[in-house]
N, C-alpha and C positions, 0 to 999 in steps of 0.2 A: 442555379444552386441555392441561392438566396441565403449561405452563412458567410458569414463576415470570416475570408480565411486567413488567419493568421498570418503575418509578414517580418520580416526584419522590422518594421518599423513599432511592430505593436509591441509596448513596453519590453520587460524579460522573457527570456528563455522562458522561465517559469511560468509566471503570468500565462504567455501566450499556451503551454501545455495545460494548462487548470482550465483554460476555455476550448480547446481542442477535446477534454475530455469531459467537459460536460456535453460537447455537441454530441460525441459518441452516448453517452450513457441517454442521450435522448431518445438518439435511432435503436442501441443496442443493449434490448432490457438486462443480458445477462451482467454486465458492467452496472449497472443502474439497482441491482439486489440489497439487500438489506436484511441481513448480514451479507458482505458478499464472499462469494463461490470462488474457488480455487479455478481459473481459468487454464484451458488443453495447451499445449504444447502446440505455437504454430500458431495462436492467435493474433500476431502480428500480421502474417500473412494473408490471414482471413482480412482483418479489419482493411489491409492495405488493396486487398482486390475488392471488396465489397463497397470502400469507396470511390473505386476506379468505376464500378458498372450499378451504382444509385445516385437518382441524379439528386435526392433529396441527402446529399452528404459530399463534401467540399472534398477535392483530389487530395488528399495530402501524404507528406513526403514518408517514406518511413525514418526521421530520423524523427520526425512531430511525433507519428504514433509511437514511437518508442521511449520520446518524453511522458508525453501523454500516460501510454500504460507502466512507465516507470513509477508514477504520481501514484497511480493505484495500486500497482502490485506491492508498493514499499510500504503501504499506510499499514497502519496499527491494526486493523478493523482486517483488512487481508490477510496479512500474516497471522492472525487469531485463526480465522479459518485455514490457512494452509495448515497451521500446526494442529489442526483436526484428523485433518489426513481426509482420506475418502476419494470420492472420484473428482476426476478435473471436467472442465464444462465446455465446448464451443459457443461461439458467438452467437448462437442461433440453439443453445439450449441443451444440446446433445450430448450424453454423456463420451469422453475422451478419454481412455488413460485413468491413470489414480496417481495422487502424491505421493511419490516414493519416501522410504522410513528417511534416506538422510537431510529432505529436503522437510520434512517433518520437524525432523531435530533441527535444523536449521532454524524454522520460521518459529520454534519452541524457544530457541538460545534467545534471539533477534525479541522475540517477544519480553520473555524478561528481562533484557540487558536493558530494553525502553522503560520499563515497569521501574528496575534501579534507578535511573536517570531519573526519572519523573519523581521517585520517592523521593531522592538525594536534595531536588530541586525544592520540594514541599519541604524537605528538614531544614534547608539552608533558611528558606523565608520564615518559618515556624522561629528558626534560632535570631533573625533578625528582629523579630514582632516581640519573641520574648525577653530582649536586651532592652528593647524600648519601653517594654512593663514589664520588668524586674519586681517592680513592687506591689505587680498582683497575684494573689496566691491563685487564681483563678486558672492556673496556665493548665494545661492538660498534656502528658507525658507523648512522644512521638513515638507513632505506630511503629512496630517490629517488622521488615522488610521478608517477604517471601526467600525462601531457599533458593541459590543458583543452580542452574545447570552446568555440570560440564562444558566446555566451550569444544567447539564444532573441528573436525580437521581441515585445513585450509582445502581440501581438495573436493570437502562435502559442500564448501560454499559456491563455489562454480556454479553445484547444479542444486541451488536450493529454492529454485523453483518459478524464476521468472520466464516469463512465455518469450519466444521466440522464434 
């Protein structure tokens, strides 16, 4: 096999899933996109038999792959393309299925509620920097936050769009 496969002993949870899924996005370009693609419905099960029968990919368990592609399908950069909508992808390129409208709104809500946070965060530090020079007129006013969306029904969040 020749990858280092992750173990209880190798640091965190975490850790261990960020190198589980660089091994994937090595083998399996659709994970590896840039921008990346809304992945099909079932892509666990792909990746979990596909490293069951290639020997250039270490067995692992499906609770790794589903760290693994929890990493990816959570990140900011994914959820920009789900909230695109359009078709979903297999691990081998093929188009699957399309992102359905709630899973849309979902990865839409999830998008900017990050966008708030992230502003909130630059306001916070922007109000710290400008306490400490109060006494330069130089300071420049904080950007106006993008419009919310409605928030999602809890029942649209189940299926808002991670593979499984």
């Amino acid at each position: 096999m020749g990858h280092d496969v992750p173990t209880a002993d190798n640091n965190s949870r975490g850790g261990r899933a960020g190198r589980v899924l660089g091994v994937l996005r090595a083998h399996i370009p659709v994970l590896a996109r840039t921008p990346p693609c809304p992945l099909a419905v079932g892509t666990r099960q792909d990746i979990t038999a596909l490293c069951a029968s290639s020997p250039d990919l270490p067995n692992l368990d499906a609770a790794m792959i589903d760290a693994a592609l929890s990493i990816h399908t959570r990140s900011l950069a994914y959820l920009t393309a789900l909230a695109a909508g359009g078709p979903r992808y297999t691990i081998f390129g093929d188009e699957r299925g399309v992102v359905e409208p709630c899973q849309v709104n979902y990865a839409r809500v999830s998008v900017e509620r990050r966008q708030r946070i992230r502003f909130r965060k630059k306001q916070k530090g922007a109000g710290k920097s400008a306490k400490a020079s109060a006494s330069s007129p130089a300071s420049s006013p904080a950007p106006v936050p993008e419009a919310s969306v409605v928030g999602t029904p809890r029942s649209a969040r189940s299926r808002h769009g991670v593979v499984g």
